[in-house]
TORZAKE-533666 format. One record per atom (N, C-alpha, C): x negated, y, z negated; residue in three letters. Coordinates in steps of 0.2 Angstrom, whole numbers, padded with zeros to 4 digits, always signed. Each point is the difference from the previous one (the first is absolute). Last residue first. Example, Ala and Ser with C-alpha at 12.3 -4.5 7.8 and 13.67 -1.06 7.14 Angstrom:
// TORZAKE-533666
-0064-0011-0035SER/-0004+0006-0001SER/+0004+0005-0003SER/-0002-0028+0000ALA/+0004+0006+0000ALA/-0004+0006+0000ALA/
END
This chain:
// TORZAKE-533666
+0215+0007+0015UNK/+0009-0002-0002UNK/+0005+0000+0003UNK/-0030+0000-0001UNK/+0006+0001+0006UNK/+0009-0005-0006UNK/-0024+0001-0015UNK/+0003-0002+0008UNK/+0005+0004+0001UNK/-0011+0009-0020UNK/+0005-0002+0002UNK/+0001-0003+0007UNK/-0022+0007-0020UNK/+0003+0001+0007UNK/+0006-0005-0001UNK/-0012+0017-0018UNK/+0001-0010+0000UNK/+0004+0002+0008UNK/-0019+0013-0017UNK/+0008+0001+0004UNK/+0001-0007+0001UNK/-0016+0019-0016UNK/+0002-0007+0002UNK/+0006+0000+0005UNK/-0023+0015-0018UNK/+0009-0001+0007UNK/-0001-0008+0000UNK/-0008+0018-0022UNK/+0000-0006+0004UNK/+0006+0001+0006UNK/-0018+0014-0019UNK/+0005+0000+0004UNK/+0002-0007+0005UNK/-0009+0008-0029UNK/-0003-0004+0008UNK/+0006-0002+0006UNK/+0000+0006-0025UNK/-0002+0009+0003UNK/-0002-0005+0006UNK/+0014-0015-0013UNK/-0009+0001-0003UNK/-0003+0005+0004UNK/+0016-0003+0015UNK/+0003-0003-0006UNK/-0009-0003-0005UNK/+0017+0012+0026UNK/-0006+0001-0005UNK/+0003-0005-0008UNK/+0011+0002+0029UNK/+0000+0002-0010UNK/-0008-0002-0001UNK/+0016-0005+0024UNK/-0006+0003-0001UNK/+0002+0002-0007UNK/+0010-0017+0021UNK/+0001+0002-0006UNK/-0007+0006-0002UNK/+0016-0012+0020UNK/-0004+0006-0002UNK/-0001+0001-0007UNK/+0013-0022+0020UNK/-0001+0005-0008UNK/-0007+0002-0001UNK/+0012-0004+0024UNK/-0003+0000-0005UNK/+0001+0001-0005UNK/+0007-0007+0028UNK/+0000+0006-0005UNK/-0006-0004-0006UNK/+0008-0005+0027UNK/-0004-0002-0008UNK/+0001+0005-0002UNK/+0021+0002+0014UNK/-0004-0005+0004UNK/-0006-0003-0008UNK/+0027+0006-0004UNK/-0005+0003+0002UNK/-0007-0003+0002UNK/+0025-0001-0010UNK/+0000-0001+0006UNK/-0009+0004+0002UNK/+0007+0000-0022UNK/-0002-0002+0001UNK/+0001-0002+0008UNK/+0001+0022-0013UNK/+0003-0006+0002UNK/-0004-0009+0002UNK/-0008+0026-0006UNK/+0005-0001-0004UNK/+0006-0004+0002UNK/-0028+0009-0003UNK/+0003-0005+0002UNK/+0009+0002-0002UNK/-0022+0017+0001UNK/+0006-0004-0004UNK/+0006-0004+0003UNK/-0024+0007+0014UNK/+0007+0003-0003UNK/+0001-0007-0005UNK/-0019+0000+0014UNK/-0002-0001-0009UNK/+0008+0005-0002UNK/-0007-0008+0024UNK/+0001+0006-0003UNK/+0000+0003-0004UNK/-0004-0022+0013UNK/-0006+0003-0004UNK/+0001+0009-0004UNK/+0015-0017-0006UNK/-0006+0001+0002UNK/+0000+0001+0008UNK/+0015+0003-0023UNK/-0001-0003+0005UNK/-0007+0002+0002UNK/+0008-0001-0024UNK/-0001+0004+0005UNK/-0001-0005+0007UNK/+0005+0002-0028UNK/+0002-0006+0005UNK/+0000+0006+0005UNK/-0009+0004-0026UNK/+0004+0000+0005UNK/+0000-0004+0004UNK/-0009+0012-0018UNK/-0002-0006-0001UNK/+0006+0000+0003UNK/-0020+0020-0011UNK/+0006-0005+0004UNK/+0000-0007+0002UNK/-0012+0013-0020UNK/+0000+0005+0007UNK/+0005-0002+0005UNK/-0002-0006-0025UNK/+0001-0004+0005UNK/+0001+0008+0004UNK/-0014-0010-0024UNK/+0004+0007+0003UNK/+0001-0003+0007UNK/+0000-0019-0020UNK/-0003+0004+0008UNK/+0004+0006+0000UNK/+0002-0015-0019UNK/-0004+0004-0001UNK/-0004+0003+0006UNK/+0021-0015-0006UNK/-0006-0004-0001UNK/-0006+0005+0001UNK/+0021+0008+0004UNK/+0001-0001-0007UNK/-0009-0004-0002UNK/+0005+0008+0022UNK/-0002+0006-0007UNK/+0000-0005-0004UNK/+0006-0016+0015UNK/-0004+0003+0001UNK/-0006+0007-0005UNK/+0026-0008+0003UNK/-0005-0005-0004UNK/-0008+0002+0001UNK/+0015+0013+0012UNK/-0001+0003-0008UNK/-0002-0005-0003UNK/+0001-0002+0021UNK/-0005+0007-0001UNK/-0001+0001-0007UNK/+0015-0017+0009UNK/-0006-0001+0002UNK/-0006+0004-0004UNK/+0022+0003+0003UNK/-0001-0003-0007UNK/-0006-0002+0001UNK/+0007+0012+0018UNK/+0000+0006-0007UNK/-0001-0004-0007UNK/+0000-0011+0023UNK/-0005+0003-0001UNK/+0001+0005-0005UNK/+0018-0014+0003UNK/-0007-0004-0002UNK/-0005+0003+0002UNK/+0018+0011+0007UNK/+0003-0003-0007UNK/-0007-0001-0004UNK/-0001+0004+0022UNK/-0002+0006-0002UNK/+0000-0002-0009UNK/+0006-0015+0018UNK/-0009-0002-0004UNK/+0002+0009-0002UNK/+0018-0017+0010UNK/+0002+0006-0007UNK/-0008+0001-0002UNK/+0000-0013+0020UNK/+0006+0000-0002UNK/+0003+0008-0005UNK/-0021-0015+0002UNK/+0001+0006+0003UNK/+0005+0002+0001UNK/-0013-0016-0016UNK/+0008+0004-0001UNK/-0001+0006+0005UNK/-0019-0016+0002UNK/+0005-0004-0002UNK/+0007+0003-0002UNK/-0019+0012+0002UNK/+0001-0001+0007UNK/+0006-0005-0001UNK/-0008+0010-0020UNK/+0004+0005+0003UNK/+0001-0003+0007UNK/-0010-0012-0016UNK/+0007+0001-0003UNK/+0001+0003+0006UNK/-0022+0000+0002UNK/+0004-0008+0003UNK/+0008-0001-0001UNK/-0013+0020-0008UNK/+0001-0002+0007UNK/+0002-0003+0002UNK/-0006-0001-0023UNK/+0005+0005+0002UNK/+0002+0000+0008UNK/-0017-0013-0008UNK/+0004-0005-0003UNK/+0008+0007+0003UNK/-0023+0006+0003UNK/+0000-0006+0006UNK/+0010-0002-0002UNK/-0010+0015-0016UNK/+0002+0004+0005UNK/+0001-0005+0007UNK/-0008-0009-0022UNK/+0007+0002+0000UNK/+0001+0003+0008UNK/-0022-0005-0008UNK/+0003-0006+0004UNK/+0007+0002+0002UNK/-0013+0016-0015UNK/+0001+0000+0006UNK/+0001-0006+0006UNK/+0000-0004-0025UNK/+0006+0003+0004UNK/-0001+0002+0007UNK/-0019-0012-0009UNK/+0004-0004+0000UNK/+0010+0006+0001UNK/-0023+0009+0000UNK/+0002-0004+0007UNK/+0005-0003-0001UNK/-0004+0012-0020UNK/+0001+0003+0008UNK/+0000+0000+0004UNK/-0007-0012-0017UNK/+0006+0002-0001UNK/+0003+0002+0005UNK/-0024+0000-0002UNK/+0005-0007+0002UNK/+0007+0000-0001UNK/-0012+0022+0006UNK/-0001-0006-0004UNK/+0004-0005+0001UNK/-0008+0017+0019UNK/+0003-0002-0003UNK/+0001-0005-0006UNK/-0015+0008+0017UNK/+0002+0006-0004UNK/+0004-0003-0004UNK/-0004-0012+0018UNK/-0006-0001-0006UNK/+0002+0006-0004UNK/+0011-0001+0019UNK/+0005-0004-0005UNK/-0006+0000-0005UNK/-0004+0010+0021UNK/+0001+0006-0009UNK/+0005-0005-0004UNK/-0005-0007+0023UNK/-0007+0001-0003UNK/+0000+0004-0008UNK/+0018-0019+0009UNK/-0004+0009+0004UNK/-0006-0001-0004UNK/+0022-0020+0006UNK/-0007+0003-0003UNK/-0001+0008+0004UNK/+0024-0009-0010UNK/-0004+0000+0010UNK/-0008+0002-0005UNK/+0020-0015-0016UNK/-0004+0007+0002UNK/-0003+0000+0006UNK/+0010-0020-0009UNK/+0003+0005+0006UNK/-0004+0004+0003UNK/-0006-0017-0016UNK/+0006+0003-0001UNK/+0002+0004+0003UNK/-0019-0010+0008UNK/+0004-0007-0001UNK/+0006+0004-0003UNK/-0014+0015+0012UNK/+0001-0004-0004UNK/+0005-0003-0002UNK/-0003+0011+0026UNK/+0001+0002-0007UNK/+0000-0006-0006UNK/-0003+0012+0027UNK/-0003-0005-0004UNK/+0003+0001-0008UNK/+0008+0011+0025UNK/-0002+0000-0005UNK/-0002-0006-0006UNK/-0001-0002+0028UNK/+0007+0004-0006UNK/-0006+0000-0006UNK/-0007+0010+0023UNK/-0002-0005-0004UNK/+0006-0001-0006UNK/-0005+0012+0026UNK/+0003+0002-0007UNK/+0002-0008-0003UNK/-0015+0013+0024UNK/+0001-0008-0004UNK/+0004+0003-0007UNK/-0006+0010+0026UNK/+0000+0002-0009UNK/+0002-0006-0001UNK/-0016+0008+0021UNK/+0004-0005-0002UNK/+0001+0001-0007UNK/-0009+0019+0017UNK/-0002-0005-0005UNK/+0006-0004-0002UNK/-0001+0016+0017UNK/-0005-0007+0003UNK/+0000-0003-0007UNK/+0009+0023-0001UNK/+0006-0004+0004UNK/-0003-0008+0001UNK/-0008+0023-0013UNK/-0001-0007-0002UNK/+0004-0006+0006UNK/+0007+0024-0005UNK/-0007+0000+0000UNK/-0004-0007+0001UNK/+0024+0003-0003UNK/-0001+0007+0003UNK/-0007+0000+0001UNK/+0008-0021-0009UNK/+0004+0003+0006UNK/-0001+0007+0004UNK/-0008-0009-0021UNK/-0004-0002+0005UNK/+0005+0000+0007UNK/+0005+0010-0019UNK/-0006+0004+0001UNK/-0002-0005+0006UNK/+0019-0006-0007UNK/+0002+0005-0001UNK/-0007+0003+0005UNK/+0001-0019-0011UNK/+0004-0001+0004UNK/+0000+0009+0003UNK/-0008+0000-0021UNK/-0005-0004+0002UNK/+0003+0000+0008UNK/+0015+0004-0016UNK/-0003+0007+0004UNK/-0005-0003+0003UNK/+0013-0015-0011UNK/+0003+0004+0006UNK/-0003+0005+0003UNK/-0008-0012-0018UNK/+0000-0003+0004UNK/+0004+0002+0008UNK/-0001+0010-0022UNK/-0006+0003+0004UNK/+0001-0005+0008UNK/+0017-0004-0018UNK/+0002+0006+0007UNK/-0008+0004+0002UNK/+0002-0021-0012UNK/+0003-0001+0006UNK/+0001+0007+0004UNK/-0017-0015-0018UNK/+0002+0010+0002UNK/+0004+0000+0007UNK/-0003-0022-0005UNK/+0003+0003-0009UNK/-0002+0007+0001UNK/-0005-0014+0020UNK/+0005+0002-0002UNK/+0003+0003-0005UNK/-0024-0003+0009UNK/+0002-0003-0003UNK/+0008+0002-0001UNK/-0020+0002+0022UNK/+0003+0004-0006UNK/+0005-0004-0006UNK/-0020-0001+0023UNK/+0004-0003-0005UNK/+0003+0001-0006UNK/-0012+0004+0027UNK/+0001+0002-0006UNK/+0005-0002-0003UNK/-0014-0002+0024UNK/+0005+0000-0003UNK/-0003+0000-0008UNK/-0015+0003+0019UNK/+0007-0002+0004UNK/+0005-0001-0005UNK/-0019+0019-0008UNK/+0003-0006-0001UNK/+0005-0002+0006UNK/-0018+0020-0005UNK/+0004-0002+0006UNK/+0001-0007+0001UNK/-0012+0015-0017UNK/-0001-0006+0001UNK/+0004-0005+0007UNK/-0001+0024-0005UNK/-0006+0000-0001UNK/+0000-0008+0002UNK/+0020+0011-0002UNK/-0004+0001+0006UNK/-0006-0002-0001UNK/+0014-0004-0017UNK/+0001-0004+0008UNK/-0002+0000+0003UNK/-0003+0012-0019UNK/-0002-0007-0002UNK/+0002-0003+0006UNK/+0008+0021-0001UNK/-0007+0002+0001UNK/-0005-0008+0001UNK/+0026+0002-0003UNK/-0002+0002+0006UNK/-0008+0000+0001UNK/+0010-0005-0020UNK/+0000-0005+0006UNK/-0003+0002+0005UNK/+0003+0015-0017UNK/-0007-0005-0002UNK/+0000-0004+0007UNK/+0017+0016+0000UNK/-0006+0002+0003UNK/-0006-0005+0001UNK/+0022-0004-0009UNK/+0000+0000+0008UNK/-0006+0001+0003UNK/+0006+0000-0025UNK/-0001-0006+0004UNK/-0004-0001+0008UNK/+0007+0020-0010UNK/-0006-0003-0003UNK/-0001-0005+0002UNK/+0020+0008+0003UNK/-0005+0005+0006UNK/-0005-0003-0002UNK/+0014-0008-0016UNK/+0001-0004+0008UNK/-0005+0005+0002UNK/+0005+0007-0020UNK/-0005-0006-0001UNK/+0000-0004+0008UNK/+0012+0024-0009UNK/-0009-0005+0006UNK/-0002-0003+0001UNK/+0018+0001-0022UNK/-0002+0005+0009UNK/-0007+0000+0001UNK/+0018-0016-0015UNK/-0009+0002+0002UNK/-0002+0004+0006UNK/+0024-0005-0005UNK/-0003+0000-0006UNK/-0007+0001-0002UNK/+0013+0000+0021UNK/+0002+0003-0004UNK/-0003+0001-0008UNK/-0009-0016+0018UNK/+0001+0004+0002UNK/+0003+0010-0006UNK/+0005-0025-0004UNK/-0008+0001-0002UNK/+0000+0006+0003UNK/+0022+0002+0001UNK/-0002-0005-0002UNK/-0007+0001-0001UNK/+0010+0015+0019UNK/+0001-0003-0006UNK/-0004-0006-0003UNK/-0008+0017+0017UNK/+0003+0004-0005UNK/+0007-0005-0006UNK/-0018-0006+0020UNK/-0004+0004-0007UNK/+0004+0003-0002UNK/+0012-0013+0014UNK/-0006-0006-0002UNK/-0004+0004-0006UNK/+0015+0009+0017UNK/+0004+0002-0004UNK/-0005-0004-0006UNK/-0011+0006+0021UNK/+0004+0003-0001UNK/+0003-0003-0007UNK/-0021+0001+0010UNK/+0003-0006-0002UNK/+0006-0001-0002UNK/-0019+0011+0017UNK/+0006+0002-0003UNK/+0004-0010-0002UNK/-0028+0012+0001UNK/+0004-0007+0004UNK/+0008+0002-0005UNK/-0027+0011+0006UNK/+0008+0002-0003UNK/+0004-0006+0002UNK/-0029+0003-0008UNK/+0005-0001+0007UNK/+0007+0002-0003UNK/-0024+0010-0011UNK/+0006-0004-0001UNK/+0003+0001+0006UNK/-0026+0003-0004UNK/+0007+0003+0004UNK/+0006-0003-0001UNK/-0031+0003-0009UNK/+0009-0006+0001UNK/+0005+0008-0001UNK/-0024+0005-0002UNK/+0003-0001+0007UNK/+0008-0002+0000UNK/-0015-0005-0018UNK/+0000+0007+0000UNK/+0004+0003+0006UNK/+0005-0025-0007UNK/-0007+0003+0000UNK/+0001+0006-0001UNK/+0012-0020-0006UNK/+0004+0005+0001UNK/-0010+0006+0001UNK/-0002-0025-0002UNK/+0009+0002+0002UNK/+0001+0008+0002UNK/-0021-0005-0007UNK/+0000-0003+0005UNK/+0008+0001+0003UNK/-0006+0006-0021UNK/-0003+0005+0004UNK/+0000-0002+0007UNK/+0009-0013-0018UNK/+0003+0006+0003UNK/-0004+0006+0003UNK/-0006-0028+0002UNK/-0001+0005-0008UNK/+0007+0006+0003UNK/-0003-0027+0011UNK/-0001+0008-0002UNK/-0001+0004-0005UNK/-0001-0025+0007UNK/+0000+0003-0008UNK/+0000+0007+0000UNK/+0006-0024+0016UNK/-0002+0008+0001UNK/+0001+0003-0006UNK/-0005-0027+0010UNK/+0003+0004-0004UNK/+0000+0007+0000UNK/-0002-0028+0013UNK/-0001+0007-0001UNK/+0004+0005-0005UNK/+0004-0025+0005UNK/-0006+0005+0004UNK/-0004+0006-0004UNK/+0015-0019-0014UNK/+0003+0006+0004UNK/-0007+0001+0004UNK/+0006-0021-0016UNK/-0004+0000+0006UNK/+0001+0005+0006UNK/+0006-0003-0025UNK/+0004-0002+0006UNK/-0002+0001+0005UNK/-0013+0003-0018UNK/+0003-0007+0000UNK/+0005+0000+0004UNK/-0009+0022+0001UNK/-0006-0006+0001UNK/+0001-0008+0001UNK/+0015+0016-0011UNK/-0001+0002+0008UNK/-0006-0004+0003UNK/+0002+0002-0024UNK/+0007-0002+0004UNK/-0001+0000+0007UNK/-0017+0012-0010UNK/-0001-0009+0001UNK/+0007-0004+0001UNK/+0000+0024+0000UNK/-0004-0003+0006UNK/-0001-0008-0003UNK/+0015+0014-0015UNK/+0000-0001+0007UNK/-0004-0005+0005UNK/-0008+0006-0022UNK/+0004-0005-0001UNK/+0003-0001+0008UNK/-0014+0015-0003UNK/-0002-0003+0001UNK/+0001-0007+0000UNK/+0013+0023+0000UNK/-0004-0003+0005UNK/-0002-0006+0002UNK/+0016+0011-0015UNK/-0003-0005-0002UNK/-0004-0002+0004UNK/+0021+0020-0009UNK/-0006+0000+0005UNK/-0008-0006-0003UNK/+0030+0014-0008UNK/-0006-0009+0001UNK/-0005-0001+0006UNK/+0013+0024-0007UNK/+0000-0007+0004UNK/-0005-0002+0000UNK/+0005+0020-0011UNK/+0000-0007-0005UNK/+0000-0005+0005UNK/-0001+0022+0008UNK/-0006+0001-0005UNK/+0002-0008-0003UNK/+0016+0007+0014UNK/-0005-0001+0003UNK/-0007-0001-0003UNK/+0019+0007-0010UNK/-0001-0010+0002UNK/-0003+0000+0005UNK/+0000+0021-0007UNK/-0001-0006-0008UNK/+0002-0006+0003UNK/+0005+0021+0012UNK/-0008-0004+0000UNK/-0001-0004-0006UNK/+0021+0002+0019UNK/+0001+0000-0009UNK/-0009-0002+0000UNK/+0009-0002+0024UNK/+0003+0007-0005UNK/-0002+0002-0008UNK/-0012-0015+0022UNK/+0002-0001-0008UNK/+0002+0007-0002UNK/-0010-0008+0021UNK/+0007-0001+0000UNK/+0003-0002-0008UNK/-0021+0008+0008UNK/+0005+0004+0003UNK/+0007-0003+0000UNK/-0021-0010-0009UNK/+0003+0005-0003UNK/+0006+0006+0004UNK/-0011-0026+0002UNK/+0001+0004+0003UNK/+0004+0006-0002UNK/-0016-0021-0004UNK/+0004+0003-0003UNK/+0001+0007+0002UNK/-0010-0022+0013UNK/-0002+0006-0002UNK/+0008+0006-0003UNK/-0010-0026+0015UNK/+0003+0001-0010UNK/-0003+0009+0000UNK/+0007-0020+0023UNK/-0005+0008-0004UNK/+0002-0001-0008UNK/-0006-0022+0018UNK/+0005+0003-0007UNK/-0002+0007+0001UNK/-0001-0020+0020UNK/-0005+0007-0003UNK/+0007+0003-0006UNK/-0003-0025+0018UNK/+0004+0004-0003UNK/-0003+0006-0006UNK/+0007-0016+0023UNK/-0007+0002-0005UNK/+0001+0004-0004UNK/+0019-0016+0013UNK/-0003+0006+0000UNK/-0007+0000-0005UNK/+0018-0016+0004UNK/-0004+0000+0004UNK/-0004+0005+0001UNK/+0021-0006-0014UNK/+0000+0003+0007UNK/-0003+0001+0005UNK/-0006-0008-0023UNK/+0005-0005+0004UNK/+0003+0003+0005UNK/-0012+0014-0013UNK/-0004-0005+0004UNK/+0002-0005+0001UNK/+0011+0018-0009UNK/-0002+0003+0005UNK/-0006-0007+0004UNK/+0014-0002-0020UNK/+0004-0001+0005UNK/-0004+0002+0007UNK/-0011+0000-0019UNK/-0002-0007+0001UNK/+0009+0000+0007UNK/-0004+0022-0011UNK/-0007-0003+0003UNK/+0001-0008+0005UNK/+0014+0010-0014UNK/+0001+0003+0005UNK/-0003-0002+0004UNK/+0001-0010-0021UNK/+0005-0002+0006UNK/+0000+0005+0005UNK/-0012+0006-0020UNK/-0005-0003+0006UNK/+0005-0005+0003UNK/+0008+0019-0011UNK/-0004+0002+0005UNK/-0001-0006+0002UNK/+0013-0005-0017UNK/+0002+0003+0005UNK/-0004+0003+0005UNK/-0011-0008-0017UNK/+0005-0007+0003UNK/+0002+0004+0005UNK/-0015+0017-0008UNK/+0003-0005-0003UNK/+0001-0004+0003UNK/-0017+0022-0004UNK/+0004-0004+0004UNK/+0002-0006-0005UNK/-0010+0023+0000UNK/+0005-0001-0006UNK/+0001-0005+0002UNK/-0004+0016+0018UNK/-0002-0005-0003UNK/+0006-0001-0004UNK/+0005+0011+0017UNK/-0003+0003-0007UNK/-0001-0002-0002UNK/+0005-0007+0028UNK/-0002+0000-0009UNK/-0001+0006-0004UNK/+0006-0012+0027UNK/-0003+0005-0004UNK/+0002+0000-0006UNK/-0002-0015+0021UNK/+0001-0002-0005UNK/-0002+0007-0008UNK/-0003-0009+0032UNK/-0001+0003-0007UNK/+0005-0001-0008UNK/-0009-0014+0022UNK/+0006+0002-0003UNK/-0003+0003-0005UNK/-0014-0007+0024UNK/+0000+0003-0007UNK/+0008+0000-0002UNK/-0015-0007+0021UNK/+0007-0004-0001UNK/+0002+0002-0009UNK/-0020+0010+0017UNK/+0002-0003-0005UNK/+0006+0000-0002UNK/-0010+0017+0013UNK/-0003-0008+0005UNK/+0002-0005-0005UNK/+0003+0020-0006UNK/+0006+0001+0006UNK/-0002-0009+0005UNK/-0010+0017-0022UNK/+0003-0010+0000UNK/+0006-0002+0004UNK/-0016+0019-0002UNK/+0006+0003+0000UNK/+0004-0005-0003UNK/-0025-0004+0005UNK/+0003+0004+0005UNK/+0007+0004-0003UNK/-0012-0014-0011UNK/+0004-0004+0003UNK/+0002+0003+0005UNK/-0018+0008-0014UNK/-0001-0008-0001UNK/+0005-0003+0006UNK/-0002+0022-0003UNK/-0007-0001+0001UNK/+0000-0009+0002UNK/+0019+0013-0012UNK/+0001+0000+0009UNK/-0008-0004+0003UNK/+0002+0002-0025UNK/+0005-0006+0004UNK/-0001+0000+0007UNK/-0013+0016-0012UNK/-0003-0007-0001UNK/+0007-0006+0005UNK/+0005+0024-0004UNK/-0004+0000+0007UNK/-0004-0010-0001UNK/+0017+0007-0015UNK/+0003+0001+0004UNK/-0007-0003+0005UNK/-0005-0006-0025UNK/-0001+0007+0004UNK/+0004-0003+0006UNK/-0002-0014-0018UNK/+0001+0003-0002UNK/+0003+0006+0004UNK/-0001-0029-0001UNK/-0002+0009+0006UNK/+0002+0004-0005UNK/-0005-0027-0001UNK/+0001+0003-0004UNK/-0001+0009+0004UNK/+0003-0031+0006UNK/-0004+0008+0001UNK/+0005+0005-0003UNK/-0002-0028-0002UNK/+0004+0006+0000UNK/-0004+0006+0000UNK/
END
């Protein structure tokens, strides 16, 4: 496994990686089970495969959880090592966003104004940017995103339609512990206590796709077993997709349940996808 820290070291070695069969696979480290099914999906599709791991301060509204993200390099790369990844890109922020760096525009219309969107502003333009700079340097035939941030997963879609149109997207479902819970990388935030209710938010969704019928009923009892167990609850809805409106029939093509709260001051999302109904 080859290790890159500098943009011009990669182009030197791969030209751009336009001669290679690459899936990228981008990170803030802190890696998990959930990232390395990205990985091991990316190599059952045949691909060679390069991690980014670089904690991307553009897309953090709040600096205290920017300041407390789990960062484990070296734990990372031997993870990655054992999964027999290629290559690795360890940019720094001088490299991402140099003296020069020009932010591109990419209209996501209603995407940055509700839900994640609504509740973390910028946190998408941020996305957009890291992506865009991480793409162009390593110019992946394909990339691999994990479900459990579904409305990033939409913009992802998004950017590489407007800039990106040759890259193939891949959307991974979410990986989750044997108790539900979807892995993240700020579940280690969490005391053991804390993973054991944040299982609960799997166990609420499931109530609400099983009562669509009356789900507003079952998302206001949802919300409130939820407080009572000690989540401040950002939201927790059934939205279609890819529009992320509030669902309000079920005559409808995939929809979703969105959840987003906080619980031990640690933010957590999650959704649960709905087949075709």
């Amino acid at each position: 496994m080859e290790v890159f820290e500098s943009a011009d070291t990669w182009t030197a070695k791969f030209g751009g990686g336009q001669s290679i069969n690459w899936a990228m696979i981008p990170t803030m480290g802190a890696l998990h089970q959930g990232h390395l099914s990205l990985i091991e999906a990316a190599q059952k599709n045949g691909y060679q495969t390069v991690v980014s791991i670089f904690v991307n301060p553009l897309q953090f509204n709040n600096a205290v959880d920017l300041e407390k993200y789990p960062r484990h390099l070296e734990n990372d790369l031997a993870l990655l090592v054992g999964l027999g990844v290629d290559a690795v890109w360890t940019p720094n922020i001088e490299t991402i966003y140099p003296s020069n760096f020009t932010e591109i525009t990419l209209d996501l219309g209603i995407l940055d104004q509700i839900y994640e969107g609504l509740h973390r502003p910028g946190h998408f333009n941020g996305v957009v940017q890291v992506l865009n700079q991480l793409f162009s340097v390593i110019q992946p035939k394909a990339v691999f995103f994990g479900q459990k941030d579904l409305q990033q997963c939409l913009v992802v879609e998004k950017l590489l339609a407007s800039y990106f149109p040759e890259i193939k997207y891949f959307r991974v479902p979410t990986l989750r512990a044997e108790s539900g819970l979807a892995l993240s990388s700020r579940n280690e935030r969490l005391s053991s206590k804390g993973k054991e209710l944040s299982a609960e938010i799997h166990v609420s969704m499931l109530r609400i796709s099983n009562s669509l019928e009356n789900h507003n009923e079952v998302q206001d009892q949802e919300c409130e077993r939820l407080k009572q167990l000690g989540f401040e609850i950002e939201y927790l809805d059934w939205v279609t997709l890819p529009a992320m409106e509030k669902a309000k029939s079920c005559n409808l093509g995939e929809t979703a349940i969105v959840f987003a709260g906080s619980l031990e001051g640690v933010r957590l999302i999650d959704n649960l996808l709905i087949p075709l109904i």
